[in-house]
N, C-alpha and C positions, 0 to 999 in steps of 0.2 A: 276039093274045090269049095270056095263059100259063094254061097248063095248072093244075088243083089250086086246090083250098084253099087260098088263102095264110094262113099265119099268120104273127103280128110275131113278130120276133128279133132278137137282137143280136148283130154280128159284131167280131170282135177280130184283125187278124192277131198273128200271134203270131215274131216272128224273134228269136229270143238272148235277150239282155238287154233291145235296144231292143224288141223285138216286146211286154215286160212294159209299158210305159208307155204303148203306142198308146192310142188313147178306142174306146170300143166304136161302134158306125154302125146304124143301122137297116138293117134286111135284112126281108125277107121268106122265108119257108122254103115251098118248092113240094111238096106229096107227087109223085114218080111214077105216073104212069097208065099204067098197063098196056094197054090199050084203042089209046090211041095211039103207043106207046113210047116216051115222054117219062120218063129216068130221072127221082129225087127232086133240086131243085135250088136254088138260092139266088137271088134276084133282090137286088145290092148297087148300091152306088153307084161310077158308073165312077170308075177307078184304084185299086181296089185289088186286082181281079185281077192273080194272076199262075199261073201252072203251077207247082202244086205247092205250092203257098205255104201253111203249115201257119198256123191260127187256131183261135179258140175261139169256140164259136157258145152263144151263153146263150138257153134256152127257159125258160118261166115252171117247168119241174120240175127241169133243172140246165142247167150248163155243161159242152160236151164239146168233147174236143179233135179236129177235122176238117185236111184237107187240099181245097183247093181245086183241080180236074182241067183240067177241059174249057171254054173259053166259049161255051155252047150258043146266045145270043142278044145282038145289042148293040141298045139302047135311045138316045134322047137325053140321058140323062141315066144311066141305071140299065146292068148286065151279067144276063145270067143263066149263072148255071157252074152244072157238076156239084163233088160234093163227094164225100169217102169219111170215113169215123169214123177217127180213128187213133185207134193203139193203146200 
């Protein structure tokens, strides 16, 4: 089971020049629960994690730029990572 609320999202990596052209992916966005200590996290679809790997995550109020950390869970098909906001 993953933790939170999921709500849809859109994920983009984002590398150089090339990282401008990728297609945006369906994601899931997890809130953190405190209760079990599950930071806030992304559920994507496998291969496109990587450590550190800077993207842009679009929510229906804007698009912000993230770095992708940790991979908290692997699925058959999907990842679950940690993420931080970059700045």
């Amino acid at each position: 089971m993953l933790p939170g609320i999921p709500q849809a999202v859109a994920l983009r990596p984002d590398e150089g020049a090339r990282g401008n052209g990728e297609p945006y992916v369906r994601a899931f966005l997890l809130p953190g629960v405190e209760a079990i200590n599950a930071p806030p996290s992304l559920v994507i679809p496998t291969g496109i994690y990587r450590a550190e790997r800077p993207a842009s995550l679009a929510t229906e109020e804007a698009i912000q730029p993230v770095v992708l950390k940790h991979l908290l869970e692997r699925g058959p098909d999907f990842d679950r990572v940690s993420y931080e906001l970059r700045r």
